[in-house]
Structure formats: structure tokens, C-alpha cells
C-alpha positions as CSV (number, residue, x, y, z in Angstrom):
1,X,69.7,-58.4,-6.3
2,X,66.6,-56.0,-6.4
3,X,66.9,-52.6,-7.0
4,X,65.0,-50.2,-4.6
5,X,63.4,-47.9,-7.3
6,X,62.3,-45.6,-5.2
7,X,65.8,-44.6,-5.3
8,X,66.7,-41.6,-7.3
9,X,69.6,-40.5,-9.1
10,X,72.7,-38.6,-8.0
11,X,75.3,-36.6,-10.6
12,X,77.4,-39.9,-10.7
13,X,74.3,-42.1,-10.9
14,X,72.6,-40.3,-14.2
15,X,76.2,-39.6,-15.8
16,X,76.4,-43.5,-15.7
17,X,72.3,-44.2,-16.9
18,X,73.4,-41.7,-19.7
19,X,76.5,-43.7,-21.2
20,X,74.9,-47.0,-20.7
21,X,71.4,-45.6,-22.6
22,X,73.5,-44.3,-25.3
23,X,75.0,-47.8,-25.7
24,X,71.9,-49.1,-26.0
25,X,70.9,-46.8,-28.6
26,X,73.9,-47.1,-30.8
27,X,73.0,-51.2,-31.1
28,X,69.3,-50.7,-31.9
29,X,70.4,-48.2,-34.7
30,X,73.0,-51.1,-35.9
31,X,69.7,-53.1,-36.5
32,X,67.8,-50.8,-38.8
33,X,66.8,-50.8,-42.3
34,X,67.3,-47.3,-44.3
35,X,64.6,-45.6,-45.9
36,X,64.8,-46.0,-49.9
37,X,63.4,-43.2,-51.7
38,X,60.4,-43.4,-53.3
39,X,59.9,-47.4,-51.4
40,X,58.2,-48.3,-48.1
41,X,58.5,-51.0,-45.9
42,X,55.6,-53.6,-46.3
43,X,55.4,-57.3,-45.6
44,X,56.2,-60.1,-49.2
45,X,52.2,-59.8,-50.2
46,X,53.0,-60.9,-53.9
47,X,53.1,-64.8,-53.1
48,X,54.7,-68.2,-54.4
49,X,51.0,-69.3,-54.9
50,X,50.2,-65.9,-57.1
51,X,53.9,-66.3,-59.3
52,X,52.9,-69.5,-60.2
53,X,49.1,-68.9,-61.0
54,X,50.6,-66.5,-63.2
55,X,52.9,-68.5,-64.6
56,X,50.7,-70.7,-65.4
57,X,48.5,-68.2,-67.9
58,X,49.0,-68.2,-71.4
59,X,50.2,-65.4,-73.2
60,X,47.2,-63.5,-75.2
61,X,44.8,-65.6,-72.7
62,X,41.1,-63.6,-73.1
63,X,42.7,-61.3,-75.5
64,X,39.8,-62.6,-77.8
65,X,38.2,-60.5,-81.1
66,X,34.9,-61.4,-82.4
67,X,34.8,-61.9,-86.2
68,X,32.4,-60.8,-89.1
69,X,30.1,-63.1,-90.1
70,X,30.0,-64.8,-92.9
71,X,28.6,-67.7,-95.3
72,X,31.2,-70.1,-93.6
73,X,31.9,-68.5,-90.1
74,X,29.9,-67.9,-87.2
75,X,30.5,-64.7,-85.9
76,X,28.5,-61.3,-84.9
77,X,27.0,-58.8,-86.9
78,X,25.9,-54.9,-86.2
79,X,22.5,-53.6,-86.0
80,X,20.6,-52.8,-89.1
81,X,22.6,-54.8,-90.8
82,X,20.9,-57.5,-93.4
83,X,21.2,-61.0,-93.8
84,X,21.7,-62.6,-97.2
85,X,21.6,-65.7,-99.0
86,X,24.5,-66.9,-100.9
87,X,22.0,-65.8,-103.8
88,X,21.9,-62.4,-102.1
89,X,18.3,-62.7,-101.2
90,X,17.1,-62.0,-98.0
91,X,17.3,-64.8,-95.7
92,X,14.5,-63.2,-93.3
93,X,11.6,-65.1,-94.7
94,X,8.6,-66.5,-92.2
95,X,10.0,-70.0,-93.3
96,X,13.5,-69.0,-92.1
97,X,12.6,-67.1,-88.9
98,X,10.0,-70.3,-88.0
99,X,13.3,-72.8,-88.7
100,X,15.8,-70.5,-86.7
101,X,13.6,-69.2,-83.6
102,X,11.1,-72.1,-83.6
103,X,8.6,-69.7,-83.5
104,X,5.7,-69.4,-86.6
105,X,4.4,-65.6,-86.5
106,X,0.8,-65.4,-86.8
107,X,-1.1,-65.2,-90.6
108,X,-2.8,-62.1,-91.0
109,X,-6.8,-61.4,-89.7
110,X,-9.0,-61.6,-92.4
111,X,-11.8,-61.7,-90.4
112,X,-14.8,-59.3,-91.3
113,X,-17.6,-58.0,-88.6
114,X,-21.0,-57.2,-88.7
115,X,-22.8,-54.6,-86.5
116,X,-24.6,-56.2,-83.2
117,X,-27.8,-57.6,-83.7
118,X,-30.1,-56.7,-80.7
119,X,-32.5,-59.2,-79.5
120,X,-36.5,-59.1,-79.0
121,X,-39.0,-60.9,-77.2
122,X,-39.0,-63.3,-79.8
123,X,-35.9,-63.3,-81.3
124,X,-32.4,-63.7,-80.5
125,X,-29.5,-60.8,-81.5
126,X,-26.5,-62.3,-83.2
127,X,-22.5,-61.0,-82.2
128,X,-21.3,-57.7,-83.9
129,X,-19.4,-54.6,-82.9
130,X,-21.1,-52.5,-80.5
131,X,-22.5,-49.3,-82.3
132,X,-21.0,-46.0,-81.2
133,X,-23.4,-44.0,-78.3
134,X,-23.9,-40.4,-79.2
135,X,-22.8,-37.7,-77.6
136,X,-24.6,-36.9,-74.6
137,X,-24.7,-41.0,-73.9
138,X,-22.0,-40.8,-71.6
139,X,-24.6,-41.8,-68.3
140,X,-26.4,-44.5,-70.5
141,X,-25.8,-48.1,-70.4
142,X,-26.4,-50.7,-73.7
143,X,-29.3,-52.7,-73.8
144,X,-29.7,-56.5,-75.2
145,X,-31.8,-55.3,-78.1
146,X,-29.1,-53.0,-79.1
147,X,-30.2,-49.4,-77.3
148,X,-28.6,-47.4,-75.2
149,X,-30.9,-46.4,-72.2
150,X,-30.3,-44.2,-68.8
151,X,-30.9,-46.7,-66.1
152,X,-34.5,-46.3,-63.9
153,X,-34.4,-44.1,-60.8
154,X,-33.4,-46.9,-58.0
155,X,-32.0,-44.3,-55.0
156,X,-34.2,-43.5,-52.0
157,X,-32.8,-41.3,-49.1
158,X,-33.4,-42.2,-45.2
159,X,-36.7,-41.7,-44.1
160,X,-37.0,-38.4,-41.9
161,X,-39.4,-37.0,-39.5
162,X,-41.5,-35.7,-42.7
163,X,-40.6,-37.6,-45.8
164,X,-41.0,-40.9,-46.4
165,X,-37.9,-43.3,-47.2
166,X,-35.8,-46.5,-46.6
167,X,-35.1,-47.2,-43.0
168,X,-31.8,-47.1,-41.7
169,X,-29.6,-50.4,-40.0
170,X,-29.7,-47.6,-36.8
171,X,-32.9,-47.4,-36.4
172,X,-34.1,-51.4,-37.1
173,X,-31.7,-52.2,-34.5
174,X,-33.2,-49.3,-32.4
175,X,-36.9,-50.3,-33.3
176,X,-35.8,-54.2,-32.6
177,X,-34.7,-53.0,-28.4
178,X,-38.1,-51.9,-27.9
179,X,-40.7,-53.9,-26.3
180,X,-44.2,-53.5,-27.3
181,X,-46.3,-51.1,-25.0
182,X,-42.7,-49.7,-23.6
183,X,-43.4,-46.1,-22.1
184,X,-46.7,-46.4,-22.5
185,X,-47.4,-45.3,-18.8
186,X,-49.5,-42.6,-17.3
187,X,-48.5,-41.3,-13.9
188,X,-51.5,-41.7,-11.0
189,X,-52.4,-38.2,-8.8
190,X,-51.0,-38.7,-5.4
191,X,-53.9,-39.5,-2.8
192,X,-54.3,-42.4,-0.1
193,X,-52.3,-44.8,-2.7
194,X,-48.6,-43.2,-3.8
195,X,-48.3,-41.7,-6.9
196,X,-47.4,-38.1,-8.4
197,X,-48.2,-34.2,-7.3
198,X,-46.8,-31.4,-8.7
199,X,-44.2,-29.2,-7.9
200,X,-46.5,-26.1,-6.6
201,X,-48.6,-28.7,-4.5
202,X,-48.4,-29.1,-0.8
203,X,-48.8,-32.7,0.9
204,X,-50.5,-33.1,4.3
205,X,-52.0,-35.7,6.6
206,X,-55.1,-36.1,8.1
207,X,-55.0,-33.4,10.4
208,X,-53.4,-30.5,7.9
209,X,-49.8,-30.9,9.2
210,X,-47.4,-31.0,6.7
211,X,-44.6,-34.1,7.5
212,X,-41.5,-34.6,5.7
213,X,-41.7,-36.4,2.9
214,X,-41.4,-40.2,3.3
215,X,-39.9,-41.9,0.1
216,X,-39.1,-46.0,-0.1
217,X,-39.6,-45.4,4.0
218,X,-36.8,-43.2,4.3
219,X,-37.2,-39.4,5.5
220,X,-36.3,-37.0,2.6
221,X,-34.6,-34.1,3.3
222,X,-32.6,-31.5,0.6
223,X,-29.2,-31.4,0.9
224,X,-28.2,-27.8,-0.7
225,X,-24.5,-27.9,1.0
226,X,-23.0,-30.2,-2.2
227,X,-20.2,-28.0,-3.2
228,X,-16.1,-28.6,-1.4
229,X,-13.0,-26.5,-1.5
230,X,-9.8,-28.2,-2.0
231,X,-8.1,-29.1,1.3
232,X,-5.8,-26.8,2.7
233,X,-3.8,-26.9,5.4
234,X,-5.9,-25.0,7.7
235,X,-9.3,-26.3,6.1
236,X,-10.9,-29.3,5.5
237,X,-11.7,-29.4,2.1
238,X,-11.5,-32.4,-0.9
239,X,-7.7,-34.0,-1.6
240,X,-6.6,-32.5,-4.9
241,X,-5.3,-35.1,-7.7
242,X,-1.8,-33.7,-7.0
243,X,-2.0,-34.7,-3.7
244,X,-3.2,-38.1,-4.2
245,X,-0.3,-38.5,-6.9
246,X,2.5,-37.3,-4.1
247,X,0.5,-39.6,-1.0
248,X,0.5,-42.7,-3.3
249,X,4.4,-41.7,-4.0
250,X,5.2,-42.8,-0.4
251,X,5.7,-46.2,1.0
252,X,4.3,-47.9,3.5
253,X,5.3,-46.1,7.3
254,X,6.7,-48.8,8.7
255,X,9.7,-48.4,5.5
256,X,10.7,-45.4,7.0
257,X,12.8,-44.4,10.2
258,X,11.9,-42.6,13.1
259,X,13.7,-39.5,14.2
260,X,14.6,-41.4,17.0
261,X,16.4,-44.3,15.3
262,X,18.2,-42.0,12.9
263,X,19.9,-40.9,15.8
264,X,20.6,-43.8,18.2
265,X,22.5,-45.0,14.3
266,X,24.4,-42.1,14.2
267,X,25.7,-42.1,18.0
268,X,26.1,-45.9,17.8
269,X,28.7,-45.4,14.5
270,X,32.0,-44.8,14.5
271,X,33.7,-41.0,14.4
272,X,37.1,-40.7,13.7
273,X,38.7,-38.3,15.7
274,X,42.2,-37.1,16.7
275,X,44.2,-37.1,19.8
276,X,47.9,-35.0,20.0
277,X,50.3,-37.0,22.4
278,X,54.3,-36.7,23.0
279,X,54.3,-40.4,23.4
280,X,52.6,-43.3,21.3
281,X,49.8,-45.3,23.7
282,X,50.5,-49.1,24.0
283,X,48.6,-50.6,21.1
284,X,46.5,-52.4,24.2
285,X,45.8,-49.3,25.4
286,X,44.6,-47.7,21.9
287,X,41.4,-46.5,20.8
288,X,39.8,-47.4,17.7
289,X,38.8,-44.6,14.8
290,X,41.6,-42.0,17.4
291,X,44.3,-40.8,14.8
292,X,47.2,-40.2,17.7
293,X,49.5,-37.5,16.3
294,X,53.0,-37.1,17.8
295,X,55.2,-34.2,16.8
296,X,58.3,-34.7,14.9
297,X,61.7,-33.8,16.0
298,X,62.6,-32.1,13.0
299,X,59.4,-31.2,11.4
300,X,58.9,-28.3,9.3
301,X,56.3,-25.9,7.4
302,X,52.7,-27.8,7.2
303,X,54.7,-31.2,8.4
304,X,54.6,-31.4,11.9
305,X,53.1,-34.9,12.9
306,X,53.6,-38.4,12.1
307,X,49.8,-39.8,12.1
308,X,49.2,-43.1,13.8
309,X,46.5,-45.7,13.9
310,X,45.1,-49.0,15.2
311,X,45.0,-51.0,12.4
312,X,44.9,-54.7,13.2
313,X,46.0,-54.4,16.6
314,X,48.9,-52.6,15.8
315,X,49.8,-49.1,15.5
316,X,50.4,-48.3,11.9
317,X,51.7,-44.8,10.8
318,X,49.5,-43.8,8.1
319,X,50.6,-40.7,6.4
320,X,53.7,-38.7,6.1
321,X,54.6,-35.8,2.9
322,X,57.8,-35.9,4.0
323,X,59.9,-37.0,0.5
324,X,62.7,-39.2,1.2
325,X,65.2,-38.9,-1.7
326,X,68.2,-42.0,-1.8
327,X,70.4,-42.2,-4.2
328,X,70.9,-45.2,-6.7
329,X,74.4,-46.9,-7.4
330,X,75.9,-47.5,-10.5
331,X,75.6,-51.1,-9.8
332,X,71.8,-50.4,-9.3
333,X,71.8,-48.5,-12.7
334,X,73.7,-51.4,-14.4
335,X,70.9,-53.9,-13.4
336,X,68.3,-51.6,-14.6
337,X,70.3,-51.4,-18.1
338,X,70.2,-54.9,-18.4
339,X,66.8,-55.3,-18.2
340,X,65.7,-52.7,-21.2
């Protein structure tokens, strides 16, 4: 049997769902385990594997003290302490360190030096110590016959426009572009042939009339209007940067839709809209996207109409806040109990 649970209960109903609950509750507490002071619950972690690894450890195991040592033991001994023969002589001889480390310390330097020797043109220097420069040396360097000198003068500026010098890597590479004879070019007088006038002269033909100046064939005339206003929209002007920025935002036109076509989509869509009637149409006769509203028979407050549809060819009511309230049994209640 299912139970309806949209059912609800009456007095009877949750008098029974009480006593059963309770029953319920009294076996799960049957099941529990009491709280021990001062213990929690926890699962076994202490293992069979651990108990017997213990097991298995000697008593004392690690519990290890290192002895003194001595003549016949090996053992350790503190810092600063000395080692001793059986004789009570000090074992730390260069014969005893050599046998015990493998290592022979170096024999003392009984080397003696003699002062450098410098050399001359005929005559070699022999090794020594360096003598010691004097104070005020510190900018000298030491020479091979045993000197010290301050080096010759070997640092030259750039040249300039009025001192001579070394020539820069700039200006080689700048020299190195020219061609020989460049610039060397002296501008003819204007006459029959072209060439130059200045800027106070006046040009004329044969007969004194002064033409418009003719240059590679083309008429020359000054253009003094150069200078444009941003556009506006009243006035032509330049397009500003911003502008450019926004047009190039925009697609292409034919991405966008007219006026026109936004509206033939709107008029073509469907518009849900609401019709009151006494009587539900035949679902034949029924319009799609119409919500047909008949009035109830015992409606009240802000419920006065059950709200039709055509959904699928039928006519499907499709909202209602009316609350319908039925009761459950105690047979329905006993099912539910079994199932907790």
C-alpha cells in the first residue's frame, strides 16, 4: 500500500505517530553505550601487529652507556682531555698522529729569502721579496729592474670642434656614410634654364606678366587653409580618436536589425493573455498562450478562479492556492513507522 503523504495529521493520527515514535526511541536507547568518565569512544587503533612488535623488543633495548676509555677498552673521552701511554707519556706524537689519521703534518719552513734582484739591459734579476713602496707610492706600479714608477700619460679625450683628440666609433661610422664630394653643390640663378631666386624676387615672362609658378609641370599655388576643427555634429570637421575607437566598436550593418524586423518578431511571438469564461471552451476550440479563467463556486478572498490552459491538446489547470488538508490513518501512520 502507498501512503498519500500529502495527507496530514488529525488529533487521533499524531496521538498514534507519537506512541509509535516513542517506541522507536526507547529501542535505539536499548542499543547505546554509556559515557565512562574521563574515556571516549574511539575505534581498537593499538593493533595485534604493534603488541607483538613490542613483544618482540628486549628489555633495556637502546638503553646503551658509553664507557671511559681506557688502555684495554674502546670507549669515548671528553674534550681537553690527554691521551697517555701506558708509560704516561703523551701518545700525541707526529709518529702517532701519522699512524692513527694516515696523515704526516708538514716539517717546518726553513727556507730563507733574499730581496728581489732587478734586471738591466744586460743582466738578468734573480727571485726575492718585493721591497716595500714608500708612502706616497700608492699610484705606482713595480718595474723589472726593481723600481717603482707612475705609469706614462696614455689617456686622450675625443677630439672637439677646437682641440685635437682620438676620434670617436660615432663619428668613423658617420665619416664612413659619406661619399666623397657629397654637398658639395652650389645652387644656379634662375634664368632661361631652372634654378634658384630669392625670396624678395619677382619671376616674369617675356612680356612682364607675372604666371604662376610652374614646378615639375604642375601649377603651384599656397594653400594657407591647413588647420581643421573636430567634427561636430553640425560641422564638418576631423573625426576625433574617441570617435574612431567607438565606430570601430560596431560591427558590420548588416549584423544588426532594422526597426522594421524588430517589430514584425515581436508581433509574430507569442503573448500570453487571459480570457474570463463561465464555461471551459472545447479543447478544439482553445487558443494557445489564452489562460481561460472560470470562477469558482466557493471561492474566497484573492481565490476566485481556477486557471486553465492548452497544454498538449488538452486543457490542463495550472494553478490553484487553495490548500487541501486530508487526514492520514493510523494504518497510514503504521506504514510510515515501519519504514524509519
Amino acid at each position: 500500500m502507498a501512503v498519500d503523504m500529502n495527507k496530514l495529521l488529525d488529533g487521533n493520527g499524531l496521538l498514534f505517530a507519537l506512541q509509535g515514535f516513542m517506541v522507536k526511541v526507547t529501542t535505539l536507547l536499548g542499543n547505546k553505550v554509556d559515557k565512562v568518565s574521563g574515556k571516549g569512544l574511539s575505534t581498537n587503533d593499538y593493533t595485534t601487529a604493534e603488541k607483538e612488535k613490542l613483544s618482540g623488543i628486549a628489555t633495556g633495548a637502546n638503553n646503551y652507556t658509553l664507557p671511559a676509555a681506557s688502555g684495554t677498552t674502546l670507549g669515548g673521552v671528553k674534550t681537553g682531555s690527554n691521551i697517555t701511554n701506558t708509560d704516561g707519556t703523551l701518545s700525541l706524537t707526529k709518529a702517532n698522529v701519522t699512524a692513527a689519521l694516515g696523515y704526516t703534518p708538514p716539517t717546518k719552513d726553513t727556507n730563507t729569502w733574499t730581496p728581489f734582484k732587478g734586471a738591466t739591459a744586460s743582466a738578468a734579476g734573480t727571485a726575492g721579496y718585493v721591497p716595500a713602496p714608500a708612502a706616497g707610492d700608492q699610484d705606482k706600479y713595480f718595474k723589472a729592474d726593481g723600481t717603482f714608477a707612475t705609469p706614462k700619460d696614455t689617456t686622450y679625450s675625443p677630439a672637439t670642434h677646437s682641440a685635437n683628440g682620438l676620434m670617436t666609433a660615432a663619428d668613423k661610422s658617420k665619416l664612413d656614410g659619406i661619399s666623397a664630394g657629397a654637398n658639395a653643390y652650389t645652387l644656379p640663378t634662375a634664368g632661361a634654364a631652372l634654378g634658384g631666386v630669392k625670396t624678395t624676387s619677382t619671376v616674369t615672362n617675356a612680356s612682364g606678366y607675372t604666371p604662376v609658378p610652374i614646378i615639375d609641370g604642375v601649377p603651384y599655388y599656397k594653400d594657407t587653409n591647413t588647420t581643421y576643427s573636430d567634427v561636430t555634429q553640425s560641422t564638418h570637421g576631423l573625426m576625433t580618436a574617441a570617435d574612431k575607437r567607438k565606430l570601430d566598436a560596431f560591427g558590420a550593418a548588416s549584423t544588426y536589425a532594422t526597426t522594421t524586423y524588430v517589430g514584425q518578431q515581436i508581433a509574430a511571438a507569442g503573448h500570453i493573455s487571459k480570457q474570463i469564461v463561465t464555461t471551459l471552451p472545447a479543447a478544439s476550440a482553445a487558443k494557445e498562450n489564452v489562460i481561460y479563467m472560470v470562477q469558482k463556486t466557493s471561492g474566497s478572498g484573492s481565490n476566485l478562479y481556477d486557471e486553465y490552459m492548452l497544454i498538449n491538446g488538452k486543457l490542463e489547470l495550472v494553478g490553484d492556492s487553495a490548500t487541501k488538508i486530508d487526514t492520514l490513518t493510523n494504518a497510514d501512520i503504521t506504514e510510515i513507522l515501519s519504514k524509519v
